[in-house]
C-alpha positions, 0 to 999 in steps of 0.5 A, a space after each residue: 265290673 258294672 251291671 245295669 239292672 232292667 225291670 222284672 222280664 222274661 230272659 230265660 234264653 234260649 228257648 225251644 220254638 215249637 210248632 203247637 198244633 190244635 184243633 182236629 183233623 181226622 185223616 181226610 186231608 181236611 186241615 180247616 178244622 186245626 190250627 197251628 201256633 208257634 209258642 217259646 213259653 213252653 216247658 218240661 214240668 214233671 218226668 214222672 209222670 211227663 208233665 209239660 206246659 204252654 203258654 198261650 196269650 187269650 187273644 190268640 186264636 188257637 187258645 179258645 180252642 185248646 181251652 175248648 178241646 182240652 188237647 193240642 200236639 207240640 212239635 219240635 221244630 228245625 233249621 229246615 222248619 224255620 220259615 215256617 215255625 216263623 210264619 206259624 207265629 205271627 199270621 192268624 188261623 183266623 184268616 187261613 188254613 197254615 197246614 195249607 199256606 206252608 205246605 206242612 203235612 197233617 198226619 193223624 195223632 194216636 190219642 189225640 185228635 190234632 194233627 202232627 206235622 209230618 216234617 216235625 222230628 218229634 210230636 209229643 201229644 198232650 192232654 190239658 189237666 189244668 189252665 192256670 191264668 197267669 196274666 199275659 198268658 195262661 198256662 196249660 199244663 198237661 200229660 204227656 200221652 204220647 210220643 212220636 219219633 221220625 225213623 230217620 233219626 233214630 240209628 240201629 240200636 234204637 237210640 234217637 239223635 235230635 242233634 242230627 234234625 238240627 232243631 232250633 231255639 228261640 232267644 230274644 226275638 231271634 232264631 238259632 240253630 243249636 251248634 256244636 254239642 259241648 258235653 253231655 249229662 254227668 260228663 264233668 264227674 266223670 272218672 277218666 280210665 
C-alpha cells in the first residue's frame, strides 16, 4: 500500500457549516446594525460547562465586531439553507445587509443581543470568554448561554430529531447533506436480547 505525504494542513473533514450571526438587532426589523458569517472552524470544547470556539480570519468583517461585542449566535444550517450558508461566506457585510439580500429572518436572542435565524433549526447563543490568536485566524472561545430549538423537530416526548432538518456538513471546499444514519452512541457494545 502506498501513501503520499502532504504538509501540515487542515483535513479534519467533514465539518459542521453554520451560520454565525453578530452584531446587534433589537427586534424592529432593523438588521443593518448585524452581520452574518459562514464559519466550518467551529467546535465543541467542554460539555460542562458547554464551552465552544469559532474561528475567524481578522480580516473578516465580522471579526472586529465580535471582538468588540463579546457575543455572536451560531446557527446551524440545512440542506434547505444551503445557498444561503453559502452566500453568507463568501460576500462581505461591509457591502450589505445579508439578513436582507437572502431573505433570512431576524429573531431576537434571549441573552444576547445578535440575532438568530429564524430558518435556523438550532441557534445556540455564545458569550467570548477568551480570543486565542492563533495565526491565520483567531479563536473565540465561549460559553454556551443558550439554546434555541425549532417545535417542528421536536416529536411529543420532547426529544429533538436534527436528522429530520437535513443539516449540512462542509468537507474540502464542498457542501454535503449527512445521509443515512449508521448507528448510534454505544451501539457497537450493546448486549443483544
Amino acid at each position: 500500500m502506498s501513501r503520499t505525504i502532504w504538509k501540515p494542513g487542515t483535513m479534519i473533514y467533514p465539518l459542521p457549516a453554520v451560520m454565525v450571526t453578530c452584531g446587534t438587532y433589537d427586534g424592529d426589523g432593523d438588521t443593518s446594525k448585524a452581520n452574518i458569517i459562514t464559519l466550518s472552524w467551529v467546535g465543541t470544547i467542554c460539555s460542562d460547562p458547554a464551552i465552544c470556539s469559532i474561528s475567524v480570519r481578522p480580516s473578516r468583517y465580522s471579526h472586529d465586531i465580535i471582538k468588540k461585542n463579546k457575543e455572536f449566535v451560531i446557527n446551524i444550517t440545512t440542506k434547505d439553507l444551503v445557498f444561503e450558508t453559502d452566500y453568507c461566506g463568501v460576500k462581505s457585510g461591509r457591502d450589505m445587509d445579508k439578513f436582507k439580500k437572502m431573505k433570512l429572518t431576524p429573531l431576537c436572542a434571549e441573552t444576547v443581543k445578535a440575532p438568530l435565524i429564524k430558518e435556523s433549526p438550532i441557534n445556540i447563543e455564545c458569550s467570548v470568554e477568551e480570543i486565542k490568536k492563533l495565526g491565520s485566524h483567531d479563536m473565540f472561545i465561549a460559553k454556551v448561554l443558550c439554546i434555541h430549538a425549532d417545535d417542528k423537530y421536536t416529536d411529543r416526548t420532547g426529544k429533538f430529531d436534527l436528522e429530520r432538518s437535513d443539516p449540512i456538513c462542509y468537507s474540502h471546499g464542498q457542501y454535503y447533506s449527512l445521509g443515512k444514519r449508521l448507528g448510534h452512541f454505544g451501539f457497537s457494545v450493546k448486549k443483544s436480547k
